[in-house]
C-alpha positions as CSV (number, residue, x, y, z in Angstrom):
1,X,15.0,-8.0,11.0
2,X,12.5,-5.9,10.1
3,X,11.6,-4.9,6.5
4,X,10.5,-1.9,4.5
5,X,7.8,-3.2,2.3
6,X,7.0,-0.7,0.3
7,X,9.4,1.6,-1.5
8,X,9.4,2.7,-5.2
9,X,12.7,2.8,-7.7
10,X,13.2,4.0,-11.0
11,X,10.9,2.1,-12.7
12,X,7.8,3.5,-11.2
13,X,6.9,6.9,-12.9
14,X,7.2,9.2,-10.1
15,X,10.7,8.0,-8.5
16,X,13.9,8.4,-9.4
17,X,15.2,6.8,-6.7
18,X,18.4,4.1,-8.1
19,X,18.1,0.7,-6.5
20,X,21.5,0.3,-5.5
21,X,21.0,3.6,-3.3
22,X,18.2,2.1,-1.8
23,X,19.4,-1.1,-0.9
24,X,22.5,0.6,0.9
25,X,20.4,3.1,3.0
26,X,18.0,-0.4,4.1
27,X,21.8,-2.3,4.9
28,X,22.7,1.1,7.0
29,X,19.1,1.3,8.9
30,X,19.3,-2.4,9.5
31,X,16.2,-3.0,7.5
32,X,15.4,-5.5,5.0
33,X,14.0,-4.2,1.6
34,X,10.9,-5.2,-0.6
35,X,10.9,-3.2,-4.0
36,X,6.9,-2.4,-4.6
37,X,6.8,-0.2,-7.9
38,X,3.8,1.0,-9.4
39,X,1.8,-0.9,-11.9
40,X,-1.8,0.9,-12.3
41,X,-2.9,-0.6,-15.9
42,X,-5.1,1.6,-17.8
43,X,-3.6,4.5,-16.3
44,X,-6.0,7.6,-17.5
45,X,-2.5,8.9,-19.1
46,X,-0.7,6.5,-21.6
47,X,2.5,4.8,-20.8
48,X,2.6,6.3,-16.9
49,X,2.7,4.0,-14.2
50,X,3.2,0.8,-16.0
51,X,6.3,-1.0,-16.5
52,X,7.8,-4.1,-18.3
53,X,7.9,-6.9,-15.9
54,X,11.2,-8.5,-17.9
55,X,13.3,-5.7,-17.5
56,X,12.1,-5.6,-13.9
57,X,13.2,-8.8,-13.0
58,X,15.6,-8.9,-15.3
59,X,17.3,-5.7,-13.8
60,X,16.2,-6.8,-9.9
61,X,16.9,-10.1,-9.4
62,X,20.5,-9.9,-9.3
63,X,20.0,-8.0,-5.9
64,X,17.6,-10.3,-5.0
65,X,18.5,-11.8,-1.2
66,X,17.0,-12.9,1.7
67,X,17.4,-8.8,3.1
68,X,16.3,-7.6,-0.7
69,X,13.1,-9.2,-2.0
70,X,11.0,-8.1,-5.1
71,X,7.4,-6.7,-4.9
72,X,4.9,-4.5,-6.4
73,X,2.1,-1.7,-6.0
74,X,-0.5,-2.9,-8.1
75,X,-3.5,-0.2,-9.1
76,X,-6.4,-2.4,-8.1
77,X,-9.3,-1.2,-10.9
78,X,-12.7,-3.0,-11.5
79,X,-12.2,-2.6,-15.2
80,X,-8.6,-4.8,-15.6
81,X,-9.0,-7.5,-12.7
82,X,-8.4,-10.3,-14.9
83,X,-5.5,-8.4,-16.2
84,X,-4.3,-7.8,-13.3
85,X,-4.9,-11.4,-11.9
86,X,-3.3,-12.8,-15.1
87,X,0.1,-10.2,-14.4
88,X,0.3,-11.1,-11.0
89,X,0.5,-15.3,-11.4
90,X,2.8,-14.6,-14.6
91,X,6.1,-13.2,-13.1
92,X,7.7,-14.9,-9.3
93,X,6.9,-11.7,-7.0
94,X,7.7,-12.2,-3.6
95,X,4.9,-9.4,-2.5
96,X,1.7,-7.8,-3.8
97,X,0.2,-4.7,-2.3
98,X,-3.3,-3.8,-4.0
99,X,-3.6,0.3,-3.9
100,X,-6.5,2.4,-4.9
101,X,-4.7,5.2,-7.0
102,X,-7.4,5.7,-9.4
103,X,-11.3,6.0,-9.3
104,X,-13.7,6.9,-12.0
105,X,-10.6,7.4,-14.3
106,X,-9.1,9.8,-12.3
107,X,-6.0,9.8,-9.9
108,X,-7.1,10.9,-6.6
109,X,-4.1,12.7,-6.5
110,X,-5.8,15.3,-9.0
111,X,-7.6,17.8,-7.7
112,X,-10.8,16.7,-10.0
113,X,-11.6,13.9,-8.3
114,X,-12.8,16.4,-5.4
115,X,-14.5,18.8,-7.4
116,X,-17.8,19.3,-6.7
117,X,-17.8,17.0,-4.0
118,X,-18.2,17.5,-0.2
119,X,-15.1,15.5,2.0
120,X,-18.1,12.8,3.1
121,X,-19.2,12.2,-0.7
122,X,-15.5,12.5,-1.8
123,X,-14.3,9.9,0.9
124,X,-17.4,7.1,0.5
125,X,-16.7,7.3,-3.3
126,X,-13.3,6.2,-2.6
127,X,-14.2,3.8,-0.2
128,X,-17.0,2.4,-1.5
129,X,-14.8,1.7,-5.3
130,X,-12.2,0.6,-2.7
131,X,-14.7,-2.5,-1.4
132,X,-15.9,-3.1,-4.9
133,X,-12.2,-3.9,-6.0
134,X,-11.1,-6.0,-3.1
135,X,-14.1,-8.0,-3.1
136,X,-13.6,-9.0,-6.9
137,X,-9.5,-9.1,-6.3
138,X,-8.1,-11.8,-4.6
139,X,-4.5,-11.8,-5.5
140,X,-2.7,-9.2,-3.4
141,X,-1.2,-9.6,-0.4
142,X,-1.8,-6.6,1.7
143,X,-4.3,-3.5,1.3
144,X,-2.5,-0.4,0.8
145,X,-2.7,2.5,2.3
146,X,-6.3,3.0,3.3
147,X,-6.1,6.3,4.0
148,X,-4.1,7.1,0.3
149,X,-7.3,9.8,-0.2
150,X,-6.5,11.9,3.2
151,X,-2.9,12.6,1.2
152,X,-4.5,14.9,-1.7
153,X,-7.8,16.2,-0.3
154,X,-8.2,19.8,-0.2
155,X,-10.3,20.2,2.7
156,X,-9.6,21.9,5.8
157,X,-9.2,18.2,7.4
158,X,-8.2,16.1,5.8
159,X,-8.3,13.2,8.2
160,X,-9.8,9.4,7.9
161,X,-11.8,9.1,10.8
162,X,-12.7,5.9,11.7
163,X,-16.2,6.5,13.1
164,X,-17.6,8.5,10.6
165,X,-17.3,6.3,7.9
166,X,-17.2,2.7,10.1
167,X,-20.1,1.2,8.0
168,X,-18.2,1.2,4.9
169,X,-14.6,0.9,6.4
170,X,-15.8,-2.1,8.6
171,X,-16.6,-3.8,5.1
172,X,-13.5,-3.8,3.9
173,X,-11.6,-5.0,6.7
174,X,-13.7,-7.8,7.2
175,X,-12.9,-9.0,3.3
176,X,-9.1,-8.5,4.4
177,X,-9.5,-10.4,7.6
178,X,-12.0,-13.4,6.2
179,X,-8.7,-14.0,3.4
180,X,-6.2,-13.4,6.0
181,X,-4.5,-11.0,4.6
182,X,-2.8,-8.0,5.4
183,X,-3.4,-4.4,6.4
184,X,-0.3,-1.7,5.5
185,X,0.5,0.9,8.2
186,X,1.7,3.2,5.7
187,X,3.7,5.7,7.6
188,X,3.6,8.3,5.4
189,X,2.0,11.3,8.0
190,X,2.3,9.2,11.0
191,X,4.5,11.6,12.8
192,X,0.9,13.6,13.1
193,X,-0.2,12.5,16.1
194,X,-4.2,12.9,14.7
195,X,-3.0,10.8,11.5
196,X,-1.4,8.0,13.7
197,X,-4.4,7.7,16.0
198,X,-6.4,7.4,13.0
199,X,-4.8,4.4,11.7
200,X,-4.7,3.0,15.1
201,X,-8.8,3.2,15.7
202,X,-8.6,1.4,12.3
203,X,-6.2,-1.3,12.9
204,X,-8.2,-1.8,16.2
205,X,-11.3,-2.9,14.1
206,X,-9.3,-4.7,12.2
207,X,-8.1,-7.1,15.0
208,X,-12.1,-6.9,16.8
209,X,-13.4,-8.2,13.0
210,X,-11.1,-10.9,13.2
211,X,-7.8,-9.8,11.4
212,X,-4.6,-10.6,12.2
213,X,-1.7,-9.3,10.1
214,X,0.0,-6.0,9.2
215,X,3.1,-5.0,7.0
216,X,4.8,-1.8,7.4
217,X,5.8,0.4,4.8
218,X,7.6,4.0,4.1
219,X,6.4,4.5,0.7
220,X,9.9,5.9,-0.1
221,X,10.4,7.8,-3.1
222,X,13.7,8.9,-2.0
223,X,16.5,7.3,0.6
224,X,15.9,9.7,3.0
225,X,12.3,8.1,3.6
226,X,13.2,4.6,3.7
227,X,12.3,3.2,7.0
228,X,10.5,6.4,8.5
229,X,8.2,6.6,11.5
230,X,9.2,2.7,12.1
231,X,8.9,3.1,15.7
232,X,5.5,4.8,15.6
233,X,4.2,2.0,13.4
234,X,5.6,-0.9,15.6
235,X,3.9,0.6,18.9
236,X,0.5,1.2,16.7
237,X,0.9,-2.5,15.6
238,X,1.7,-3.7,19.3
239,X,-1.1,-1.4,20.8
240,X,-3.7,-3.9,18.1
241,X,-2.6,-6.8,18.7
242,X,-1.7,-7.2,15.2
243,X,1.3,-9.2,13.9
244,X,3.7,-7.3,11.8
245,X,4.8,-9.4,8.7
246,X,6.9,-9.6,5.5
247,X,6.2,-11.5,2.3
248,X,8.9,-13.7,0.2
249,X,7.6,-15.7,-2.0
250,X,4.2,-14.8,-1.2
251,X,4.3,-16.1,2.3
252,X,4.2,-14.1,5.4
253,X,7.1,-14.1,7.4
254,X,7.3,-12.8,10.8
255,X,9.1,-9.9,11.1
């Protein structure tokens, strides 16, 4: 079985989506589940994107199942790593994907983070913080959507491409692949043909530097986007060479 490991519920600020919904869309797609809500401390605006782990688990575990496993999306910031390290070893999470949401105090989803700033400065600033916070944050599981930044960008392409920021890119990867972690193929956008062979020249490097893992996830908001572009995300992990994994109790699994 194959598992959706990344999906967000009700207790991350931006869904609304009821557990219970989700789980019975997964059972109907034949998918296992891993529930990854957001948790960026120090969030620029108070009380958004943070939630109390008790009621989490305390809410969650019930459902908890060899098809239903319990994660989260952790904002990985170089001002709260110890936080963040101390959260992570506290509670029993089966899955921890580290995310760059934030950078210089503001969510790349704003549209300040790009003003003044040309797509090459815009997207080394992101990748550059990125390699700063992996190197220092050794407690995740997979690296989240690389391309997160090609989402919000207001250029007139928006695209991640590989070769023009390798240098940089190539860094990063090999900190993934030296702690054998993961990469995500997020497949948000991979039904663009340019977006998916994107990821793929990425992934690519990532097997020549050494790595060897990848989990896939929809980054569902809503039931409708649980488990989309799974097939396109399979064949880009098969054309790698990369193995497609899961994490329960913070072991990969073969999916």
């Amino acid at each position: 079985m194959f598992f959706d490991c990344h999906i967000h519920s009700t207790f991350s600020t931006d869904s609304t989506m009821l557990i219970e919904n989700a789980i019975k869309t997964s059972k109907d797609k034949g998918l296992g589940l891993i529930v990854t809500d957001h948790m960026d401390l120090n969030y620029p605006i108070e009380g958004s994107f943070i939630f109390d782990c008790n009621n989490y688990f305390l809410e969650y575990e019930k459902y908890r199942s060899n098809d239903f496993l319990i994660g989260i999306e952790l904002g990985l910031r170089d001002d709260c790593i110890e936080e963040n390290r101390k959260l992570i070893n506290s509670y029993p999470f089966d899955y921890v994907i580290g995310s760059i949401h934030v950078v210089d105090n503001i969510d790349i989803f704003q549209p300040g983070f790009y003003e003044n700033r040309d797509k090459k400065d815009s997207y080394l600033h992101y990748l550059n913080y990125m390699y700063k916070c992996i190197k220092e944050s050794d407690f995740f599981d997979s690296l989240g959507h690389i391309n997160y930044v090609t989402r919000y960008a207001k250029y007139d392409d928006t695209e991640l491409y590989y070769n023009d920021f390798k240098e940089i890119i190539d860094e990063i990867l090999k900190v993934v692949a030296y702690r054998e972690k993961a990469i995500e193929i997020n497949t948000r956008r991979l039904e663009n043909k340019i977006t998916a062979q994107n990821m793929l020249d990425v992934l690519k490097r990532f097997k020549e530097i050494g790595g060897k893992y990848v989990t896939i996830g929809s980054d569902a908001h809503n039931i409708a986007s649980i488990g989309s572009n799974f097939d396109i995300a399979k064949d880009l992990a098969t054309e790698a060479d990369l193995k497609i994994v899961y994490f329960k109790n913070r072991k990969k699994q073969l999916d």
